[in-house]
C-alpha positions in Angstrom: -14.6 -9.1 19.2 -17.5 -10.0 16.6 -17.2 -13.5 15.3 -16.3 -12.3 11.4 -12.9 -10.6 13.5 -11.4 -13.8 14.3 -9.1 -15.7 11.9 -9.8 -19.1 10.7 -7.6 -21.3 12.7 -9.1 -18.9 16.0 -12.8 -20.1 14.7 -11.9 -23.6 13.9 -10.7 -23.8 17.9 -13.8 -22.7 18.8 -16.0 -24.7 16.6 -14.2 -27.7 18.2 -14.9 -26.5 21.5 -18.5 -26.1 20.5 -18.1 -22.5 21.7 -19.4 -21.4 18.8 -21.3 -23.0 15.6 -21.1 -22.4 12.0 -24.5 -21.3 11.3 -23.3 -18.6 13.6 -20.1 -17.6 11.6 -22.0 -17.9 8.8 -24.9 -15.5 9.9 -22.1 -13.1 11.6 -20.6 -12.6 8.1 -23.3 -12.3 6.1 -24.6 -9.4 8.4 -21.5 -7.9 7.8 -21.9 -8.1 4.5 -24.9 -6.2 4.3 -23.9 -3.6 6.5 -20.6 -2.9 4.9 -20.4 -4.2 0.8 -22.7 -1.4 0.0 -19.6 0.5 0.1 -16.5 -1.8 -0.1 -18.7 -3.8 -3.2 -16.4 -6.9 -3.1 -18.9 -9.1 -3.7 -20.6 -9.8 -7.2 -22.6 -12.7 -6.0 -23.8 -13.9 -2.2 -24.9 -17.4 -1.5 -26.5 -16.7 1.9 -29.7 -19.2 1.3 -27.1 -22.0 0.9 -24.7 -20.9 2.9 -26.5 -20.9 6.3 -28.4 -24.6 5.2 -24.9 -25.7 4.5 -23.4 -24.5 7.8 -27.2 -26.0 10.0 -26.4 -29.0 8.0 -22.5 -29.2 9.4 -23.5 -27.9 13.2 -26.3 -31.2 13.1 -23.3 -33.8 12.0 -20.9 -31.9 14.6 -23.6 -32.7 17.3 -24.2 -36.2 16.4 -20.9 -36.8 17.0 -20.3 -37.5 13.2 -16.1 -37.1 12.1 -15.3 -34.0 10.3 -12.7 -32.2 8.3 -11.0 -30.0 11.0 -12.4 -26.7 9.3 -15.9 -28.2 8.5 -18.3 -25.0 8.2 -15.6 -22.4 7.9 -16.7 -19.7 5.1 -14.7 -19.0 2.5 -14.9 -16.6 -0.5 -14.1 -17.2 -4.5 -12.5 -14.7 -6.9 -15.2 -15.2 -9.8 -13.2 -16.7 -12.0 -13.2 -20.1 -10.2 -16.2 -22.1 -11.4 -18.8 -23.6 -8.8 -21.1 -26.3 -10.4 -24.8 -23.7 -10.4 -23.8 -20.7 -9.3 -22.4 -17.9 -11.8 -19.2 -17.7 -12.8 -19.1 -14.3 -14.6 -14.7 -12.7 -14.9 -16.7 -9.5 -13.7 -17.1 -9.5 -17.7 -20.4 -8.8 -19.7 -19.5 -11.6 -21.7 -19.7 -14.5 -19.1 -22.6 -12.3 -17.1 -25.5 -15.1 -17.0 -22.8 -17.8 -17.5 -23.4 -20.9 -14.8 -20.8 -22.9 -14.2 -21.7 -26.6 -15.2 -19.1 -28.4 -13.0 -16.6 -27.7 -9.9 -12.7 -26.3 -10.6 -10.7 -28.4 -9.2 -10.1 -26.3 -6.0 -13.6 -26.3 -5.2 -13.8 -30.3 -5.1 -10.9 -30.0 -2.5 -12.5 -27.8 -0.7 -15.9 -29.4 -0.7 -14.1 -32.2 0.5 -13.3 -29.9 3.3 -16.6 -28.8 3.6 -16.5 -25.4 3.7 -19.5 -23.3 3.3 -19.3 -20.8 0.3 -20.7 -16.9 0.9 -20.2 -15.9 -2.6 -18.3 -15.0 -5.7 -16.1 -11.8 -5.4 -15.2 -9.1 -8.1 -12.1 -8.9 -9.9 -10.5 -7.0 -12.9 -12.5 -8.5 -16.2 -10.8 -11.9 -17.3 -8.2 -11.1 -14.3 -6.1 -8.5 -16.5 -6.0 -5.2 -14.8 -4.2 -4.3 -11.4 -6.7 -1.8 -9.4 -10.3 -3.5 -10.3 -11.3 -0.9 -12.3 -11.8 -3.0 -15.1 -14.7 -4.7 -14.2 -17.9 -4.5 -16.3 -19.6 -4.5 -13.4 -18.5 -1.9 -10.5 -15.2 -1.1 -8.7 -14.7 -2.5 -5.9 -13.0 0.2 -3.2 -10.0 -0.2 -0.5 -11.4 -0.6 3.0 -8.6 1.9 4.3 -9.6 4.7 1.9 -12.9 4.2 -0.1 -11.5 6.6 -2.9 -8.5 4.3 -3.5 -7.9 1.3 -5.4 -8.0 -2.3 -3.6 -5.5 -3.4 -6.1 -6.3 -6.3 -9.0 -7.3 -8.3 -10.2 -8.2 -10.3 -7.0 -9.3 -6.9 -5.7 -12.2 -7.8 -4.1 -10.6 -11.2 -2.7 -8.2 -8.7 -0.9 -10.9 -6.1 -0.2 -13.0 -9.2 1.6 -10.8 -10.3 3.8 -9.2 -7.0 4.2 -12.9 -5.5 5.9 -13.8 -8.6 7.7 -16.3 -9.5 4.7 -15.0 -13.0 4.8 -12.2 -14.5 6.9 -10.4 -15.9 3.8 -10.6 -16.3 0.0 -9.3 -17.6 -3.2 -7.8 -15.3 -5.9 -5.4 -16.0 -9.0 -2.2 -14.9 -9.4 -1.3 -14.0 -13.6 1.3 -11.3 -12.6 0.6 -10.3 -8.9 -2.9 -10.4 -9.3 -2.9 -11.8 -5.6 -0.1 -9.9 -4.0 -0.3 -7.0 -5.5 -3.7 -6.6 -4.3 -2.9 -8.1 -0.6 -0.2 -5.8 -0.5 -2.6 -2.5 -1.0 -4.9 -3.5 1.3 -2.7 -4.8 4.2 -3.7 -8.8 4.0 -1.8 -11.6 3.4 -1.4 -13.3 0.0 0.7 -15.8 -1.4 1.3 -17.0 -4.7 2.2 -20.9 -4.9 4.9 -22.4 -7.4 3.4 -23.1 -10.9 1.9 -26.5 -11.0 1.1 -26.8 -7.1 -2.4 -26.0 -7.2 -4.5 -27.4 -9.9 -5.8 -25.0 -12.5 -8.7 -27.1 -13.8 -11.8 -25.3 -14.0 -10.4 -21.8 -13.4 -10.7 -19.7 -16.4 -8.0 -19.3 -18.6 -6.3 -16.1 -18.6 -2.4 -16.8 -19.5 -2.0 -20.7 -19.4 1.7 -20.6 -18.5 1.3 -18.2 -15.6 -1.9 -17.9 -13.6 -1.9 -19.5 -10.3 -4.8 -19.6 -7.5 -3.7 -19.3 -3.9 -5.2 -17.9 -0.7 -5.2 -14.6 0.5 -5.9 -15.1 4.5 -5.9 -12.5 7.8 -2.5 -14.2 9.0 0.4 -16.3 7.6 -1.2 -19.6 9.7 -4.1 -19.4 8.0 -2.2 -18.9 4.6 -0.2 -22.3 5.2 -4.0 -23.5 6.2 -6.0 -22.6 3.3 -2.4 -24.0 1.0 -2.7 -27.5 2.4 -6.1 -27.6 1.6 -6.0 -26.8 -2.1 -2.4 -28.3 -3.4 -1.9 -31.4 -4.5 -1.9 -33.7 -8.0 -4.7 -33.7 -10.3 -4.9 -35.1 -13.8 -7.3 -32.9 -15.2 -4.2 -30.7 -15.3 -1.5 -31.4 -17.8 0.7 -28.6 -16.0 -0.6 -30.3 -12.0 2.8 -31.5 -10.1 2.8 -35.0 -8.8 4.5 -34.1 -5.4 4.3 -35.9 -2.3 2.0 -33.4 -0.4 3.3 -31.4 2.2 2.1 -30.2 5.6 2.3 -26.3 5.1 1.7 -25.6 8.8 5.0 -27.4 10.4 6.6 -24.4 9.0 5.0 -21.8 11.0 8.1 -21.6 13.5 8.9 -18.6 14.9 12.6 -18.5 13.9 14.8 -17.0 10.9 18.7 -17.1 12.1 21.1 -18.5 9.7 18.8 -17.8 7.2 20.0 -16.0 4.4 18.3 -13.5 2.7 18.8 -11.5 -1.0 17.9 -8.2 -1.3 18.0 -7.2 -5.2 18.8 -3.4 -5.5 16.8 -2.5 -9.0 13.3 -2.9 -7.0 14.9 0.0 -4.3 15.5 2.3 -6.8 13.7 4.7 -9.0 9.9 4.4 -9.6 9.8 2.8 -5.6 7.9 5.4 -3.2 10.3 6.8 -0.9 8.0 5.4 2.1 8.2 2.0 0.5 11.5 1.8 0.3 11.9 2.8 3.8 9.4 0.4 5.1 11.5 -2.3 2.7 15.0 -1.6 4.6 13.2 -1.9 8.2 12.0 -4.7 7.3 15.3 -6.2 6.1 17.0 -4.5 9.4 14.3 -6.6 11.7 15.2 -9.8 9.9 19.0 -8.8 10.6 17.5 -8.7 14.3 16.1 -11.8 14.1 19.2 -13.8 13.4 18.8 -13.8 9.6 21.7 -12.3 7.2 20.4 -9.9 4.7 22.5 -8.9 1.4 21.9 -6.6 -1.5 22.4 -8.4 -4.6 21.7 -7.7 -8.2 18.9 -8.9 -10.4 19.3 -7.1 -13.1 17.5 -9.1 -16.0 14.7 -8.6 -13.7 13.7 -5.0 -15.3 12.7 -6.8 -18.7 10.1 -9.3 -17.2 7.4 -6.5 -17.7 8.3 -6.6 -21.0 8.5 -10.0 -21.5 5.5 -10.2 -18.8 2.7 -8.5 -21.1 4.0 -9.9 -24.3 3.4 -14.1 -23.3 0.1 -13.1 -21.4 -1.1 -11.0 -23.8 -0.3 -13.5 -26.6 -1.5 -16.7 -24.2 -4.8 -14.1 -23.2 -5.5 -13.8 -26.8 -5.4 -17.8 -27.9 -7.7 -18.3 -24.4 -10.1 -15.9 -25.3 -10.5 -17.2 -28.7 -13.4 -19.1 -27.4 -15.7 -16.2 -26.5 -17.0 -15.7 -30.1 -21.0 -15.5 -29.6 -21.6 -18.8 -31.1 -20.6 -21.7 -28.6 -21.6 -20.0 -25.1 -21.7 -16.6 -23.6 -23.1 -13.0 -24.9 -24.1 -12.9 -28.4 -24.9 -9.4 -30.0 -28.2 -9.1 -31.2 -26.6 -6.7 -34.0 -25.9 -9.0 -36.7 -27.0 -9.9 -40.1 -24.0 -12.8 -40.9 -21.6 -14.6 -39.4 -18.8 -12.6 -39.6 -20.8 -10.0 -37.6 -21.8 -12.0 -34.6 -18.1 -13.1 -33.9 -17.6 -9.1 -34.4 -20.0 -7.5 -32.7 -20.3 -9.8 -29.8 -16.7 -9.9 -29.0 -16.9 -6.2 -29.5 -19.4 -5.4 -27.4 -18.9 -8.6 -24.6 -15.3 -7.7 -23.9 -14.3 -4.3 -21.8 -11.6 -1.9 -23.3 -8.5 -3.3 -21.5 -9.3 -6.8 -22.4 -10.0 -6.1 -26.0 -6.8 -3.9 -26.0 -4.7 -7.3 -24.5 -6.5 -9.4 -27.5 -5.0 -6.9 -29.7 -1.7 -7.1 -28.8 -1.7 -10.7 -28.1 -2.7 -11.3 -31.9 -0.5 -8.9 -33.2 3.0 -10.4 -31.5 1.4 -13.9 -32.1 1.3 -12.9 -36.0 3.1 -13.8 -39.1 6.4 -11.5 -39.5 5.9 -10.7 -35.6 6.1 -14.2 -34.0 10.1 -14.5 -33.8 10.7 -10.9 -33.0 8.3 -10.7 -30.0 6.7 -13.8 -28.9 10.0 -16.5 -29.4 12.4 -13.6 -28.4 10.3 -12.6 -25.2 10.5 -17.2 -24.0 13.9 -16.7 -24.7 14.6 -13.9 -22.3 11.9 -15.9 -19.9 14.3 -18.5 -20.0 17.3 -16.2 -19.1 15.3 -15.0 -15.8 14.8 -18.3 -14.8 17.7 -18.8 -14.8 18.8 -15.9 -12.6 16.6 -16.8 -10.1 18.0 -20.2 -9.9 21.5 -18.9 -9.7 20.3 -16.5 -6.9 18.6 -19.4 -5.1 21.9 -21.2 -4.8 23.4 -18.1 -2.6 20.4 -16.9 -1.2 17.0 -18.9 0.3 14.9 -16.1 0.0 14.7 -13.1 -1.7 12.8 -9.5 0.3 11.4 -6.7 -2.1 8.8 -4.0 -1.8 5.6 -6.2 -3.5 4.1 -2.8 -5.2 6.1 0.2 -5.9 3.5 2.5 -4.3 0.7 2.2 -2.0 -3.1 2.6 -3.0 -3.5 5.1 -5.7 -6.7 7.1 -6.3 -9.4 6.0 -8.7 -8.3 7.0 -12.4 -5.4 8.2 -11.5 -3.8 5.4 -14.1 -6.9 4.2 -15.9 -5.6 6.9 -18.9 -2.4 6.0 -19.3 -2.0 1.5 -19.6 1.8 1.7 -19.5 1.9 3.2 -15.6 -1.1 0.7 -14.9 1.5 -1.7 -15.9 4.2 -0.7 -14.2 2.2 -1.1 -10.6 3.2 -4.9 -11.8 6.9 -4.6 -11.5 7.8 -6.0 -8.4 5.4 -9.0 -8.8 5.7 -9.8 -12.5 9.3 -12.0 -12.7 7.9 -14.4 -10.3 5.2 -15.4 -12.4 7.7 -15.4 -15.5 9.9 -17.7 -13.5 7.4 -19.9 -11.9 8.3 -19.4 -8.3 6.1 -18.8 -5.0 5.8 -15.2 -3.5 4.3 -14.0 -0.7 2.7 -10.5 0.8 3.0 -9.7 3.9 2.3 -6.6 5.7 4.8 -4.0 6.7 3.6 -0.5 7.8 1.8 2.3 6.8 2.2 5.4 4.7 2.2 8.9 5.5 -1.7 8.5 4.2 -2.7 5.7 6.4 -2.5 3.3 3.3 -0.8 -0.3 4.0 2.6 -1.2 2.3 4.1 -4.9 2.0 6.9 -6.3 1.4 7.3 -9.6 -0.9 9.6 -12.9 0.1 10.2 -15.2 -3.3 11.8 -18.7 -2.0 13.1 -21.4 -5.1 10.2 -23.2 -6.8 8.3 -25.8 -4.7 10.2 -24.3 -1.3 7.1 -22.8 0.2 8.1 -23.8 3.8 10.9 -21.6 4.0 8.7 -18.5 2.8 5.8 -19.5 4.9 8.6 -19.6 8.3 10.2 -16.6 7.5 6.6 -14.4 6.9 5.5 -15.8 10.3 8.5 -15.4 12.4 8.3 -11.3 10.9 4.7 -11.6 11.4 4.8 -12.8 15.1 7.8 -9.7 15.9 5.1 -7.3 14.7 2.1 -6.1 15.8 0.4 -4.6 12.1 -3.0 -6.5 12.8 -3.7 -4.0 15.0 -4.1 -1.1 12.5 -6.7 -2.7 10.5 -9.1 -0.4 10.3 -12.3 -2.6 11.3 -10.2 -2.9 14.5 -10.2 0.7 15.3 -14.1 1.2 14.4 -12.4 2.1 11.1 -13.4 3.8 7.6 -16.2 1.6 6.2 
């Protein structure tokens, strides 16, 4: 095996057995990266310079003997919406192109902390909204498996990455399923933390009240890794949870029985690929294997948090983006003989179609006459499915549902029509509405070849319980071994 096919907690063994040294992970990746992101395009900016002086730097300390973080000189890649004091920090958006970040998110202090070493920012869906990253201003970034299918979005090219060995882990946000969704597609593991357990300073606002950064890893170990790294307190962040921090890996026990399982039958039913849904009951008839109990139960408010979904982003969206006006920072039109004209034409030429369509309807439900009949109503109902999961939560410890309704689709196949775009979002969406953790994990493969996964949603702040019951189905399956870099693959 190369060095970029390991997983993180595989290199980190052999960095402490001085098997191996970072500069040499670092070196292995980034020739990867050349050989293969010509055609996968998941990165929008490499770092290789600083990368390798950072890893020589790390391998010189580990030789003196010096103490180090236990995954000092692991590389790790960063959806580009996540600001790194000097380097670029663009949304894939025309707007923020030549935008450098002046200071670290808050995620990027912990992980210096860490000392990680940093290959570059990755492409996403412009200001995250979009689910196939064909919205970004810059390129699309294509599904290792197929490279004339979607990787998913908007942390496209955070799942892409990991997905072809590009980078052993990343970062991506999560507004809607913009990390599952994406894992799901391209057969990696992502995981979507509780509202308010990673900080959200210094990631770019897309809708306050739901995004959520979290890893998207090779394996669930590395998952709990990467989570323990980045969660805990800060006061930057009004939203931040002051919880005693947790050590994500004592969950990664190979064991399920007595657990007790939901299985909501509205996301088996129509609009659900027949091959997902099939791959969904296995899945359910493994964890009866296993010792678990799995039972179909009803969530039926669950088919308006779409609705209520793309009316409090879009409205949040809208407020957040208010900022972008060509004045303060960012792309300014050159077309303009007032005022009024700058804020026009440089919004209207900065922003990409589906963001400026989002703006749009953001406003409009946001506006006088409107607020109460959309934007109140649609809290209201958020409420409501809040408070279905919690009644679900006291029967069940997890929930199991398909994580997207189909598998990779074909470029433009959805790009004309914004509602079926949408609707890619339906298995994924109510957790962000209710504020609780979800995770993708890997399940089979399509007639096609084309990875599906299945989604496990635990009560808010009850991570463990996901995390054990993704590696305990994890470690009874054998899916690593389809990826297609391990098979000398399509890229």
């Amino acid at each position: 095996m190369e060095l970029y096919e390991y997983t993180v907690s595989e290199l980190a063994e052999k960095l402490e057995k001085g098997e191996i040294t970072s500069e040499e992970i670092v070196k292995s990746y980034f020739s990867r990266i050349k050989e293969k992101d010509e055609k996968v395009k998941a990165y929008v900016t490499t770092l290789e310079n600083d990368a390798i002086e950072k890893a020589r730097k790390i391998d010189e300390d580990r030789k003196s003997g010096k103490k180090l973080p236990k995954y000092a000189g692991i590389p790790i890649a960063i959806k580009d919406n996540m600001c790194i004091a000097g380097i670029k920090t663009t949304c894939s958006s025309k707007m923020l192109e030549n935008f450098v970040a002046p200071y670290n998110a808050t995620v990027i202090e912990k992980l210096n902390n860490e000392d990680l070493v940093y290959l570059g920012k990755l492409n996403m869906d412009e200001f995250a909204m979009g689910s196939s990253t064909e919205h970004s201003a810059f390129f699309k970034t294509r599904n290792p498996w197929d490279l004339d299918r979607v990787p998913g979005g908007s942390s496209g090219g955070s799942a892409a990455a990991v997905a072809a060995d590009l980078a052993p882990w990343a970062l991506g946000s999560d507004t809607g399923g913009s990390i599952r969704q994406p894992a799901s597609l391209c057969g990696v593991i992502g995981l979507k933390p509780t509202y308010g357990l990673v900080s959200r300073y210094g990631l770019v606002a897309f809708a306050s009240s739901l995004d959520q950064i979290g890893p998207l890893t090779k394996n669930v170990t590395d998952a709990a890794i990467l989570l323990n790294l980045i969660t805990g307190h800060d006061e930057k962040d009004s939203t931040s949870i002051d919880l005693e921090k947790k050590d994500y890996t004592l969950s990664l026990v190979n064991d399920v029985k007595g657990m007790k399982i939901g299985l909501p039958k509205e996301y088996l039913s129509e609009g659900v690929n027949e091959e997902v849904k099939k791959s969904i009951l296995d899945v359910a008839e493994k964890y009866k294997e296993l010792g678990a109990t799995v039972e179909e139960c009803s969530f039926d408010i669950g088919k308006y948090a779409t609705s209520v979904y793309y009316i409090i982003a879009d409205a949040e969206a809208s407020s957040n983006l208010g900022r972008f006006d060509g004045i303060r920072y960012g792309f300014r039109s050159e077309k303009f003989d007032n005022l009024k004209d700058i804020y026009k034409n440089s919004r209207s030429e900065g922003f990409g179609e589906e963001v400026k369509r989002r703006i749009m309807v953001g406003t409009y439900v946001l506006s006088s006459g409107y607020y109460d009949a959309y934007y109140k109503k649609a809290q209201k109902v958020r409420t409501v499915i809040k408070n279905a999961y919690n009644e679900l939560f006291e029967k069940y410890d997890l929930l199991l549902t398909p994580t997207s309704p189909v598998t990779a689709f074909k470029f433009g196949e959805k790009m004309d029509n914004p509602l079926e775009m949408y609707l890619a979002d339906i298995c994924t969406v109510p957790v962000n509405i209710g504020g609780v953790p979800g995770i993708n994990v890997p399940c089979g493969l399509d007639s096609k070849g084309m990875p599906i996964g299945f989604q496990l949603v635990a009560k808010a702040f009850n991570e463990e319980t996901m995390i054990r019951a993704a590696y305990t189905y994890e470690q009874n399956t054998n899916f690593r071994e389809n990826k297609p870099s391990f098979k000398g693959g399509k890229i």
